[in-house]
PDB file of N, H, CA, C and O in Angstrom:
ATOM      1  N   UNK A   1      26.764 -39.757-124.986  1.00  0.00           N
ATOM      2  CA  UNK A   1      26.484 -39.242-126.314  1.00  0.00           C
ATOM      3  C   UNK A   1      26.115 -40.407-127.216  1.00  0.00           C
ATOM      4  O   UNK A   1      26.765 -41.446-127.332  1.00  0.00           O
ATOM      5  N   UNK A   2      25.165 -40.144-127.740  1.00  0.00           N
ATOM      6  H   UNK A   2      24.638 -39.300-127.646  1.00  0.00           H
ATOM      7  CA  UNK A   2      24.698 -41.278-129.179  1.00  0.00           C
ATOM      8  C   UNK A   2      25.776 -41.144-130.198  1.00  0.00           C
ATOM      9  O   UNK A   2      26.220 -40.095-130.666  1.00  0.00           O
ATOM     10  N   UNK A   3      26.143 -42.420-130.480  1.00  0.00           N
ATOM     11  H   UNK A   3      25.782 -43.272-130.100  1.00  0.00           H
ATOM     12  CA  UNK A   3      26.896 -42.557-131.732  1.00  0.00           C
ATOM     13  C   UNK A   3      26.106 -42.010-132.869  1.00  0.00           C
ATOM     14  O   UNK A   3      24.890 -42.195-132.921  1.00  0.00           O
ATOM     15  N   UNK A   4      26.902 -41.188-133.994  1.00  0.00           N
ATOM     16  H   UNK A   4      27.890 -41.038-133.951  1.00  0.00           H
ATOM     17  CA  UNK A   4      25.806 -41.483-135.284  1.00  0.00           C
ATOM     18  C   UNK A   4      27.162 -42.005-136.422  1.00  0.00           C
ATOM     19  O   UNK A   4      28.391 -42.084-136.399  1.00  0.00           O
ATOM     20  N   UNK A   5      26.438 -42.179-137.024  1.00  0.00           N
ATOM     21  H   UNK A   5      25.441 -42.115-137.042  1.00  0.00           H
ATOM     22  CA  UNK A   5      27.525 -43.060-138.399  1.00  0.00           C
ATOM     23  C   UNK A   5      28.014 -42.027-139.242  1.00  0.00           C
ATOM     24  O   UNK A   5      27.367 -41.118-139.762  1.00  0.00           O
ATOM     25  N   UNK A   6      29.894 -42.402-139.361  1.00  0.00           N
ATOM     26  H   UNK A   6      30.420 -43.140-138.939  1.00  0.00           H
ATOM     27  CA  UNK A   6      29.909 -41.341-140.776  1.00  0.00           C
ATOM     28  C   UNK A   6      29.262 -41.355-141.890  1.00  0.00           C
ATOM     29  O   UNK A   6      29.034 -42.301-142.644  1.00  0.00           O
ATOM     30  N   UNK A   7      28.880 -39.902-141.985  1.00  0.00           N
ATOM     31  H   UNK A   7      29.065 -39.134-141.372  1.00  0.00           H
ATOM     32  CA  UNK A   7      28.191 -39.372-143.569  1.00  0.00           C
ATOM     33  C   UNK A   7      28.964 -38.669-144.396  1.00  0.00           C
ATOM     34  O   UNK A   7      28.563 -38.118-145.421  1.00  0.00           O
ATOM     35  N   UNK A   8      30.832 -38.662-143.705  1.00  0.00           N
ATOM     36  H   UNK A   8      31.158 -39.109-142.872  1.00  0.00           H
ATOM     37  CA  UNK A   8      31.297 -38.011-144.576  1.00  0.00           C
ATOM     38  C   UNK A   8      31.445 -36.270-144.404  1.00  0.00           C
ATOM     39  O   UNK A   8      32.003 -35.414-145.090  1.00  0.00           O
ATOM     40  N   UNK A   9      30.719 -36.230-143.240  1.00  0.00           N
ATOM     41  H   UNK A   9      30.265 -36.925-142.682  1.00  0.00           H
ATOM     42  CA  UNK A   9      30.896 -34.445-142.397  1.00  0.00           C
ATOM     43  C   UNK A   9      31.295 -34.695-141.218  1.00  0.00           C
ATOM     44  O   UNK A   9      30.891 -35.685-140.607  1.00  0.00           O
ATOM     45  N   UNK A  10      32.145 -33.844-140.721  1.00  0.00           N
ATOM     46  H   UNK A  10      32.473 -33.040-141.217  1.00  0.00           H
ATOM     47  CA  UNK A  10      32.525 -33.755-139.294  1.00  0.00           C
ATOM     48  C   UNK A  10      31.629 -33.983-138.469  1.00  0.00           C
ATOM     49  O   UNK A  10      30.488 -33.679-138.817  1.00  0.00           O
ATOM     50  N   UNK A  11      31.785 -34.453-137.412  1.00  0.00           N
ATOM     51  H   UNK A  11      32.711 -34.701-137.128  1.00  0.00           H
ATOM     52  CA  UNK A  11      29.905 -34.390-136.540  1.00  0.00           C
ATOM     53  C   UNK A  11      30.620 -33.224-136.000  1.00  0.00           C
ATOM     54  O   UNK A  11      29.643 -32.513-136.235  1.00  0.00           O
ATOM     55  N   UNK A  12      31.220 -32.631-135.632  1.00  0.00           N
ATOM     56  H   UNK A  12      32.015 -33.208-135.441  1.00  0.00           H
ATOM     57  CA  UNK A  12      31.583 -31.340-134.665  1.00  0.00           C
ATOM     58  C   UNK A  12      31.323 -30.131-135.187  1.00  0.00           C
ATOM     59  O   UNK A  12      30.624 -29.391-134.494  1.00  0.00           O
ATOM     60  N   UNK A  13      31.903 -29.521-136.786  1.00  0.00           N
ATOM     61  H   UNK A  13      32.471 -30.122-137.349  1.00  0.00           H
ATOM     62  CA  UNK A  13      31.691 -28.818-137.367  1.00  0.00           C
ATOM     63  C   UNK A  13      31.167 -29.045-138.802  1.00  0.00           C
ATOM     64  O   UNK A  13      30.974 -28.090-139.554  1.00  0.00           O
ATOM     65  N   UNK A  14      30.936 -30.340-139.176  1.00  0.00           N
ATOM     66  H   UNK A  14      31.093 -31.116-138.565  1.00  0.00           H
ATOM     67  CA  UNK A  14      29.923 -30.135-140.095  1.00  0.00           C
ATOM     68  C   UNK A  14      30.335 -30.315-141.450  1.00  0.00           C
ATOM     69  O   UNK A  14      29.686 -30.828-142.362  1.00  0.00           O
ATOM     70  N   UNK A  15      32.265 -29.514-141.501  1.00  0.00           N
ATOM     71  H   UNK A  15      32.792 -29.098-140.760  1.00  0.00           H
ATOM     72  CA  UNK A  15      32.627 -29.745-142.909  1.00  0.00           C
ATOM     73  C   UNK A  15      33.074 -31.140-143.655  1.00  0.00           C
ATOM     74  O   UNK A  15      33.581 -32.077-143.040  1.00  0.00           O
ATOM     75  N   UNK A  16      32.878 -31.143-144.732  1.00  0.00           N
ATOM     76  H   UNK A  16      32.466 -30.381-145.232  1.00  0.00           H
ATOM     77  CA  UNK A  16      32.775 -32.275-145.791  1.00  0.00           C
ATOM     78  C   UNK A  16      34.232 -32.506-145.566  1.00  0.00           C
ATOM     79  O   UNK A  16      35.066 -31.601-145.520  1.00  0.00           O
ATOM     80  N   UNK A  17      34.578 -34.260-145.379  1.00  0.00           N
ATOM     81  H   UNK A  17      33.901 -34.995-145.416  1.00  0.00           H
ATOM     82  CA  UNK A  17      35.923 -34.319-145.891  1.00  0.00           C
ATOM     83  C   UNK A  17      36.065 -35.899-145.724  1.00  0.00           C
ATOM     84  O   UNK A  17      35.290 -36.628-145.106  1.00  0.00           O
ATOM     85  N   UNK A  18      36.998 -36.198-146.278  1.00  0.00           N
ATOM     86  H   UNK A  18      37.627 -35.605-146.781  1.00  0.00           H
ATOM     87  CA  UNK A  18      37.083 -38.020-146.699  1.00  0.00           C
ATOM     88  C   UNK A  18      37.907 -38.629-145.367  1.00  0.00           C
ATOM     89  O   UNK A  18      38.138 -39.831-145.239  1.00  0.00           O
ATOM     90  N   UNK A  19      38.314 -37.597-144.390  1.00  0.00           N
ATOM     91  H   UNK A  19      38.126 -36.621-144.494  1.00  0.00           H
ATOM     92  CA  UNK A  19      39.446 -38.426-143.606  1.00  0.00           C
ATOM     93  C   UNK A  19      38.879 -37.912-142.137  1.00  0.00           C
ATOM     94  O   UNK A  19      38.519 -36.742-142.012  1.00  0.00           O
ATOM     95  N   UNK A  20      38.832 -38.630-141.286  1.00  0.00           N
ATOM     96  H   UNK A  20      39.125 -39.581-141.387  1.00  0.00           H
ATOM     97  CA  UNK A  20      38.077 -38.344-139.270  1.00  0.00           C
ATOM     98  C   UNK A  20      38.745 -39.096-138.787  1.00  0.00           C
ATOM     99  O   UNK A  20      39.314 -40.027-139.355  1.00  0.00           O
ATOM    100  N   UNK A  21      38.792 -38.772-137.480  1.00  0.00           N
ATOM    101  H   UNK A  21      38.329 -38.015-137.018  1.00  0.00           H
ATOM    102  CA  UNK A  21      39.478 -39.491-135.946  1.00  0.00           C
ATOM    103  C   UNK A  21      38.040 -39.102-135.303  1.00  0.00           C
ATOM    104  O   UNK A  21      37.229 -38.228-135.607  1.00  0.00           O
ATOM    105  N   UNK A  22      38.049 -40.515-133.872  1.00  0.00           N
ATOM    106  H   UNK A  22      38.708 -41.225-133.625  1.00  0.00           H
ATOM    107  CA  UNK A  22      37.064 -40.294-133.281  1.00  0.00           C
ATOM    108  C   UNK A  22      37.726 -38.996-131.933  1.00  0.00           C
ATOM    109  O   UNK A  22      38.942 -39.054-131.753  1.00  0.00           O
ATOM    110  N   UNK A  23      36.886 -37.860-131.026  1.00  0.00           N
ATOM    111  H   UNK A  23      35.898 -37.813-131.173  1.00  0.00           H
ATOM    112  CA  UNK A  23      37.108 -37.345-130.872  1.00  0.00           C
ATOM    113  C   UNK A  23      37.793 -37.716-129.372  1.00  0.00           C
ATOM    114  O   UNK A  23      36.887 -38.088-128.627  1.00  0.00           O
ATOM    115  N   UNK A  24      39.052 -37.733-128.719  1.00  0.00           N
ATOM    116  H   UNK A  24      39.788 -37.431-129.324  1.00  0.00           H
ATOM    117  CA  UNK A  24      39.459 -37.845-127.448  1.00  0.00           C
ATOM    118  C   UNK A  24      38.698 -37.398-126.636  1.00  0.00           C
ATOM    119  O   UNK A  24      39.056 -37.781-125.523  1.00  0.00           O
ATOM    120  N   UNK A  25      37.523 -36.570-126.572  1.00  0.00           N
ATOM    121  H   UNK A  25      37.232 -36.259-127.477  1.00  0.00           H
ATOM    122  CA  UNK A  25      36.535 -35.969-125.480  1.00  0.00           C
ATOM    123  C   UNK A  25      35.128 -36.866-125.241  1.00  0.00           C
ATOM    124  O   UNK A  25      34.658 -37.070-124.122  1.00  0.00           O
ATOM    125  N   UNK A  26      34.507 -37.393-126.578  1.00  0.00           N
ATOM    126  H   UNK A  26      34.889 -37.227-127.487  1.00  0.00           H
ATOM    127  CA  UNK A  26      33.474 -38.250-126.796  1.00  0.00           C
ATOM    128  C   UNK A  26      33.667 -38.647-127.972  1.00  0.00           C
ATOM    129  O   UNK A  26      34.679 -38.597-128.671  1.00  0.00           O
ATOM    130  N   UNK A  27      32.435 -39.133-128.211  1.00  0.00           N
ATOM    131  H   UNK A  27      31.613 -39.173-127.643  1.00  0.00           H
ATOM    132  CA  UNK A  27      32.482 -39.788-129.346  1.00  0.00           C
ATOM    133  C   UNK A  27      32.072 -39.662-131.159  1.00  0.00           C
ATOM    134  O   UNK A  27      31.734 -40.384-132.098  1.00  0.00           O
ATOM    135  N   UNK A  28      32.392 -38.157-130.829  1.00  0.00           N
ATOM    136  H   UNK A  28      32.666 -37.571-130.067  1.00  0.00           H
ATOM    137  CA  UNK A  28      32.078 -37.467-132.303  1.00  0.00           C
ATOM    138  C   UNK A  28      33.390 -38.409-133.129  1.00  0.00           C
ATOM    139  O   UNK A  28      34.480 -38.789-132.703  1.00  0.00           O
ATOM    140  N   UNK A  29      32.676 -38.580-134.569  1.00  0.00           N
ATOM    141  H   UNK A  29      31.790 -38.270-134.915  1.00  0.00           H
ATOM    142  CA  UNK A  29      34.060 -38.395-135.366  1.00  0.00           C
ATOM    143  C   UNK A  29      34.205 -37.123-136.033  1.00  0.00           C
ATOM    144  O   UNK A  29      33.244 -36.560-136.555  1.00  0.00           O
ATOM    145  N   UNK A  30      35.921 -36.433-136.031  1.00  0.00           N
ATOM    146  H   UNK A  30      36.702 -36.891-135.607  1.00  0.00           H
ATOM    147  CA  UNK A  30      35.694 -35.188-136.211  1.00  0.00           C
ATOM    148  C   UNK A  30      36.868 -35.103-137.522  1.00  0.00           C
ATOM    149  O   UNK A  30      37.638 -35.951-137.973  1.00  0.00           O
ATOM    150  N   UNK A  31      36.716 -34.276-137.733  1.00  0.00           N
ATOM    151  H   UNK A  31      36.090 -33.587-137.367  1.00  0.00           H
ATOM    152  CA  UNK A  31      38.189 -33.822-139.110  1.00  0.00           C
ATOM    153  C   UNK A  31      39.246 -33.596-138.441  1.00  0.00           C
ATOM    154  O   UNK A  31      39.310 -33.687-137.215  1.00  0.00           O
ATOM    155  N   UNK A  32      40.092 -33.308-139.124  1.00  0.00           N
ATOM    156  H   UNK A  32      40.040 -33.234-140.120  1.00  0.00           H
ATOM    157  CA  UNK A  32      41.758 -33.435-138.899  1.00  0.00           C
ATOM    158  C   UNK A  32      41.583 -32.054-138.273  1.00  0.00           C
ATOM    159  O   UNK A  32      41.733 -31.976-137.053  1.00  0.00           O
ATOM    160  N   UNK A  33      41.271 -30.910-138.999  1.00  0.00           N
ATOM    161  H   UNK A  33      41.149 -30.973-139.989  1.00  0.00           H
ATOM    162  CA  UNK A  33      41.106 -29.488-138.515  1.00  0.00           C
ATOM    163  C   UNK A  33      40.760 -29.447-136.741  1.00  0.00           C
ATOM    164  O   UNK A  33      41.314 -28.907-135.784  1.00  0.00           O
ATOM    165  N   UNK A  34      39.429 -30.407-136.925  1.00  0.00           N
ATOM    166  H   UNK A  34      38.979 -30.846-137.703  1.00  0.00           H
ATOM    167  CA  UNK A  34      39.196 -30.152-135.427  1.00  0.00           C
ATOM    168  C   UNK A  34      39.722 -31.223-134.021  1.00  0.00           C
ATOM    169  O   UNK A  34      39.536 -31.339-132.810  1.00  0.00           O
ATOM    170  N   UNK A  35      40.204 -31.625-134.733  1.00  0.00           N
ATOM    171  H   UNK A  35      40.355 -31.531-135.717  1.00  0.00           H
ATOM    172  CA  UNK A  35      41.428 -33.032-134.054  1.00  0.00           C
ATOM    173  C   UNK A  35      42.535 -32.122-133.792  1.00  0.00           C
ATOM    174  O   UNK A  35      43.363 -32.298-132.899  1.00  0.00           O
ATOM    175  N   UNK A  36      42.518 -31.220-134.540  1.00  0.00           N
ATOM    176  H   UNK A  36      41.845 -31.078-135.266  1.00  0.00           H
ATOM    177  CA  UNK A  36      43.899 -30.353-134.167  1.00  0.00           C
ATOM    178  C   UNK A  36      43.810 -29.846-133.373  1.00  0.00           C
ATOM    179  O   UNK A  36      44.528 -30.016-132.388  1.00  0.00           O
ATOM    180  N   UNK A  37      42.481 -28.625-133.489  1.00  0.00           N
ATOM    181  H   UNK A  37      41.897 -28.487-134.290  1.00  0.00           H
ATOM    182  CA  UNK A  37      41.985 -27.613-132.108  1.00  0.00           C
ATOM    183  C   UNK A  37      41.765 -28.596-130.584  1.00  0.00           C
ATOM    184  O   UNK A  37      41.634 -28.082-129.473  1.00  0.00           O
ATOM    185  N   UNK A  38      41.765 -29.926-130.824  1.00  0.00           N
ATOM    186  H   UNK A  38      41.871 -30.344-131.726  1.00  0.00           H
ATOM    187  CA  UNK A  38      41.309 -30.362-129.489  1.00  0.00           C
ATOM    188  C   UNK A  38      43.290 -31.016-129.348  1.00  0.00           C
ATOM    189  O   UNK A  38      43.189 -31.353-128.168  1.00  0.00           O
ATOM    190  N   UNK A  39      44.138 -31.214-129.549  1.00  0.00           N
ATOM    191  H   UNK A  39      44.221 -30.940-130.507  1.00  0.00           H
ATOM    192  CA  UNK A  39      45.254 -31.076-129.392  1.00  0.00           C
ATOM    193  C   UNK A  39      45.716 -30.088-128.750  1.00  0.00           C
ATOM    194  O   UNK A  39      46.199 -30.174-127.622  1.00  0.00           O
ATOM    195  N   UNK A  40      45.585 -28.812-129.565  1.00  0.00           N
ATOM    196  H   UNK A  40      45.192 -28.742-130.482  1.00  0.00           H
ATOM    197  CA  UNK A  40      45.992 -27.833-128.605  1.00  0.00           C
ATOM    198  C   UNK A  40      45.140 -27.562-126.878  1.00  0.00           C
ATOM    199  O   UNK A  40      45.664 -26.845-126.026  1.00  0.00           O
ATOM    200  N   UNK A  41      44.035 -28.159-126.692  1.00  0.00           N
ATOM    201  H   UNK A  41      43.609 -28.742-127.384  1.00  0.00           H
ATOM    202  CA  UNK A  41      43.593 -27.803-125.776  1.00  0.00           C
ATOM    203  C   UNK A  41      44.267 -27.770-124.529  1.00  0.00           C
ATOM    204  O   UNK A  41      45.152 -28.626-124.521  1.00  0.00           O
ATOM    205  N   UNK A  42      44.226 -27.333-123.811  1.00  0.00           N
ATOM    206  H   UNK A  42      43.507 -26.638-123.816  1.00  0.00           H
ATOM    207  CA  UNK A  42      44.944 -27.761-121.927  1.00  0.00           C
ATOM    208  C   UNK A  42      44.432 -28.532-121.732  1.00  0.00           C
ATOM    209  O   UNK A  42      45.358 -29.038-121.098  1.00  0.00           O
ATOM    210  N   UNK A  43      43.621 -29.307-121.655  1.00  0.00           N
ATOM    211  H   UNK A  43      42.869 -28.896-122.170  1.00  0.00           H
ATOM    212  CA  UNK A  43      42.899 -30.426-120.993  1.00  0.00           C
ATOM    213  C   UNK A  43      43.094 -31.554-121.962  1.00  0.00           C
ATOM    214  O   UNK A  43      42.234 -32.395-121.699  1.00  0.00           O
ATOM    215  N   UNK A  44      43.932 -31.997-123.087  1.00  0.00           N
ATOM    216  H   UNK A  44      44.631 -31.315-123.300  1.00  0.00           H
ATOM    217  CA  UNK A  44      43.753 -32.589-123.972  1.00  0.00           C
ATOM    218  C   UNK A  44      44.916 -34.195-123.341  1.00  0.00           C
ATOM    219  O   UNK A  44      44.696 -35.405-123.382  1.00  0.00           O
ATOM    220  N   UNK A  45      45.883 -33.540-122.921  1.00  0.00           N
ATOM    221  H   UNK A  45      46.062 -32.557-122.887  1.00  0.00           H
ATOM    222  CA  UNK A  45      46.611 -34.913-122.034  1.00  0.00           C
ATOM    223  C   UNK A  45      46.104 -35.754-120.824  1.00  0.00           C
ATOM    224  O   UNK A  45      46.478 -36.877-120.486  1.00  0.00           O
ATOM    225  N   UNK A  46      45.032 -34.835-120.168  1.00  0.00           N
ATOM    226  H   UNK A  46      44.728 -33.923-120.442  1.00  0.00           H
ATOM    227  CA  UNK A  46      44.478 -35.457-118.955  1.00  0.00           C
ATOM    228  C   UNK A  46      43.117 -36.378-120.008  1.00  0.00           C
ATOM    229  O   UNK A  46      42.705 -37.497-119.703  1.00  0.00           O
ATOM    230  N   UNK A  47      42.637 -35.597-121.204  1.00  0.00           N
ATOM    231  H   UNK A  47      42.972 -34.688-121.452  1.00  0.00           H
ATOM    232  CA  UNK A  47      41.573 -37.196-121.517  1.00  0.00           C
ATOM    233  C   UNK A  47      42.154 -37.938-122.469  1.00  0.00           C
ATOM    234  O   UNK A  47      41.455 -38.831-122.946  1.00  0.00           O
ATOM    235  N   UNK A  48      43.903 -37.731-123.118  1.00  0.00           N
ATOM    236  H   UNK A  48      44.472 -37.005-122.730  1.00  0.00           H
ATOM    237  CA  UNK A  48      44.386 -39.171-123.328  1.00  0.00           C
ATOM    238  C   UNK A  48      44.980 -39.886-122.401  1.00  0.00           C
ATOM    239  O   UNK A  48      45.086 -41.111-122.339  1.00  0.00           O
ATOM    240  N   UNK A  49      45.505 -38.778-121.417  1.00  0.00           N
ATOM    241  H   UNK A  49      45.419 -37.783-121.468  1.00  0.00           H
ATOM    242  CA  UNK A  49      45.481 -40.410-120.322  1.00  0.00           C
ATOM    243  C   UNK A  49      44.376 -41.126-119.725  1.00  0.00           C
ATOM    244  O   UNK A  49      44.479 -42.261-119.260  1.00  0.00           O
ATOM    245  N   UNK A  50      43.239 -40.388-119.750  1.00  0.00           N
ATOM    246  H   UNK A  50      43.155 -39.466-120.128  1.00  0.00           H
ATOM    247  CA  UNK A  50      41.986 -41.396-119.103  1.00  0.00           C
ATOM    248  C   UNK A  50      41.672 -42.402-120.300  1.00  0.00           C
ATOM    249  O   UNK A  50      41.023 -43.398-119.981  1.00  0.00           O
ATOM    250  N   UNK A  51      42.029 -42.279-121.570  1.00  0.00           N
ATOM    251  H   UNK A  51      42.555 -41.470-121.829  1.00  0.00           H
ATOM    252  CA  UNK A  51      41.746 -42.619-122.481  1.00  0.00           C
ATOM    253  C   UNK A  51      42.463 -44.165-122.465  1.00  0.00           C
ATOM    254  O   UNK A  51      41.900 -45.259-122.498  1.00  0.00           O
ATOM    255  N   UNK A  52      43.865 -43.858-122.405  1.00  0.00           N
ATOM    256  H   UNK A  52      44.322 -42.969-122.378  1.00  0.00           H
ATOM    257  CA  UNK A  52      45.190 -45.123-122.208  1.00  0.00           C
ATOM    258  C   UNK A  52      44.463 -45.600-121.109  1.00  0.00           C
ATOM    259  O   UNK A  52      43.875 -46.603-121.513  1.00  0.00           O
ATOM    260  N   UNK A  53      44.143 -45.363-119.692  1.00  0.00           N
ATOM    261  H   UNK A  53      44.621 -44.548-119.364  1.00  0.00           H
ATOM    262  CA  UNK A  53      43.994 -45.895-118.944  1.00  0.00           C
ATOM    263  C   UNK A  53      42.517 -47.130-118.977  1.00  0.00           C
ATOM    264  O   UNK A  53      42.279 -48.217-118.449  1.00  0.00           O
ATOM    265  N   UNK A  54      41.694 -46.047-120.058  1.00  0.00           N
ATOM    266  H   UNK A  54      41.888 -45.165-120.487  1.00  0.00           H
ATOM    267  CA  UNK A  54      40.586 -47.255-119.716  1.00  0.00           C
ATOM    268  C   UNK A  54      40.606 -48.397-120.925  1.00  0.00           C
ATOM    269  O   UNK A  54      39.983 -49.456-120.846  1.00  0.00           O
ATOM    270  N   UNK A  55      41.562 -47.939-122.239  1.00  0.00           N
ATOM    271  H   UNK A  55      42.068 -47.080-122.303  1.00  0.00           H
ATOM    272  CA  UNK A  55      42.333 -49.722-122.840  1.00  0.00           C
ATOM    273  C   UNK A  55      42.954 -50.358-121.915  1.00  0.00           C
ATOM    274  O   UNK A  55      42.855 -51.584-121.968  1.00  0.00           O
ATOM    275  N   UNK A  56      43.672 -49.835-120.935  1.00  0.00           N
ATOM    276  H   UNK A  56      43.752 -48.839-120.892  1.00  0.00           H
ATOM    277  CA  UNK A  56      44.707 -50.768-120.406  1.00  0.00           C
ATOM    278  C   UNK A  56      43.922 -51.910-119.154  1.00  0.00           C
ATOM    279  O   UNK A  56      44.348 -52.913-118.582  1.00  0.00           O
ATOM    280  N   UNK A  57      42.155 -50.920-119.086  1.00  0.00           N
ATOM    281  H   UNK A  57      41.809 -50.106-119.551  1.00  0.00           H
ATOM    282  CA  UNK A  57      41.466 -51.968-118.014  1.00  0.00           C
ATOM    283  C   UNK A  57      40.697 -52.658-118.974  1.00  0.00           C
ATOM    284  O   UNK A  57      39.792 -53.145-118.298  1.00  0.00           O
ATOM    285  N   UNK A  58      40.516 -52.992-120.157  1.00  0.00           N
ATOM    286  H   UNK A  58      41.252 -52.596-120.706  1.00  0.00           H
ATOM    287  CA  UNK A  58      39.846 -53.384-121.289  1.00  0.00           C
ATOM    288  C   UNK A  58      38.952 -52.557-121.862  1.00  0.00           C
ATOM    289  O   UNK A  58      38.169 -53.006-122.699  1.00  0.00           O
ATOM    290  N   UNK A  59      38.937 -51.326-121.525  1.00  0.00           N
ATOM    291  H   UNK A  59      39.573 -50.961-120.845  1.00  0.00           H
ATOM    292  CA  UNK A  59      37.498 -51.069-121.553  1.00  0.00           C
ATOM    293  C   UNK A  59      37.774 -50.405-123.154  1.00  0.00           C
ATOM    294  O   UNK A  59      38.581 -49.502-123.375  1.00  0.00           O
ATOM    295  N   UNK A  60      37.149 -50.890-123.909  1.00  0.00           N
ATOM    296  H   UNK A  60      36.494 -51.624-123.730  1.00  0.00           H
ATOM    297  CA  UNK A  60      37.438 -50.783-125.709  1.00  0.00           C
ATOM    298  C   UNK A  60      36.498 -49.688-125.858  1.00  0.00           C
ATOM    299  O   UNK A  60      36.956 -48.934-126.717  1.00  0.00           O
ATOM    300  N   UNK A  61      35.387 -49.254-125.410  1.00  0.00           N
ATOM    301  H   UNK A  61      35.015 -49.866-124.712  1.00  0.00           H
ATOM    302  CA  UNK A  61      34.505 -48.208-125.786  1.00  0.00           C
ATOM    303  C   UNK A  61      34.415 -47.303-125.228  1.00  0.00           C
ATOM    304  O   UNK A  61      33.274 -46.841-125.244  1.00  0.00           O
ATOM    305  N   UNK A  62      35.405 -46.546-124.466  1.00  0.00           N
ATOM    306  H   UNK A  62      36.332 -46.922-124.453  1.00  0.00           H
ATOM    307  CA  UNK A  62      35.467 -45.720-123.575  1.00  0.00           C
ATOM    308  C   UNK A  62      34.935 -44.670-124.442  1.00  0.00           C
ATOM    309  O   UNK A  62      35.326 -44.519-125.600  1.00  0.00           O
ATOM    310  N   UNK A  63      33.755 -43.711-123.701  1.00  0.00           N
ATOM    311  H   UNK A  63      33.437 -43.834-122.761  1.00  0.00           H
ATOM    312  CA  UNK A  63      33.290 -42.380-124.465  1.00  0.00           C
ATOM    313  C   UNK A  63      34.095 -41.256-123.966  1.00  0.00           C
ATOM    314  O   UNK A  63      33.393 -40.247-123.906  1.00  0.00           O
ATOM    315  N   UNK A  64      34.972 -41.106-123.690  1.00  0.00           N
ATOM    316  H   UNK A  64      35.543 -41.925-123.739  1.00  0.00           H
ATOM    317  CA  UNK A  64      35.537 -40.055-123.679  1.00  0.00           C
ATOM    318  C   UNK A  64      34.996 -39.205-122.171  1.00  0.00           C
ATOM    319  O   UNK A  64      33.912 -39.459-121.644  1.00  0.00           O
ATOM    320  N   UNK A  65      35.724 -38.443-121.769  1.00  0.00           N
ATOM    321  H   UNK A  65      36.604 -38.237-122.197  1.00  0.00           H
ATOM    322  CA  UNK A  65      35.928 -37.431-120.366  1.00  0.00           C
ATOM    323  C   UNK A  65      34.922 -36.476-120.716  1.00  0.00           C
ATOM    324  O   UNK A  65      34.772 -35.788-119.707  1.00  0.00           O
ATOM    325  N   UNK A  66      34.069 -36.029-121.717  1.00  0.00           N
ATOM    326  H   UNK A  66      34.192 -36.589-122.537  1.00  0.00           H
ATOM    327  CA  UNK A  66      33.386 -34.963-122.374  1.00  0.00           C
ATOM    328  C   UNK A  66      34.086 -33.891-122.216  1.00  0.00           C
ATOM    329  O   UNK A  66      35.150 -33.803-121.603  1.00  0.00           O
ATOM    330  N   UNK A  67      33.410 -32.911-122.858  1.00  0.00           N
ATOM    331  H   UNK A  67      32.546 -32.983-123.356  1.00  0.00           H
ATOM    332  CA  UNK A  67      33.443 -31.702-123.511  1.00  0.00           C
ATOM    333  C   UNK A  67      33.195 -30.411-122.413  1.00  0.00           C
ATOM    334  O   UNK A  67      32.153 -30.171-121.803  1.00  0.00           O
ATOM    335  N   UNK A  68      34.455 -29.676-122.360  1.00  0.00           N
ATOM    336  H   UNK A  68      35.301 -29.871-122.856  1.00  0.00           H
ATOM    337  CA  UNK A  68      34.205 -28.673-120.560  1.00  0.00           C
ATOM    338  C   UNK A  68      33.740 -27.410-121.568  1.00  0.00           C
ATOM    339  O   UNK A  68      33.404 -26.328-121.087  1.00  0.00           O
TER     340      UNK A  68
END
């Protein structure tokens, strides 16, 4: 996935808001709202552990497990 730069909208859904996390799946930055919905997901512990796992081999830019 292409990075794009915050503008201040979710890249996922779009809404306006002053505060994002980048997304545990790729590399959207998304709002708190949708940081939440990907929390609840079932699949959401298997891509923070791939996540831990690829800091712990250095790998600083890991894009994420994508989006099922």
């Amino acid at each position: 996935m292409r990075e794009r730069p915050w503008n201040g909208r979710c890249h996922r859904c779009g809404k306006e808001t002053s505060c994002h996390i980048m997304s545990m799946f790729n590399t959207e930055l998304i709002c708190m709202d949708c940081a939440e919905k990907e929390e609840n997901r079932p699949d959401y512990e298997d891509a923070n552990a791939a996540d831990v796992a690829a800091i712990k081999q250095g790998n600083y830019n890991f894009e994420g497990v994508g989006m099922k």
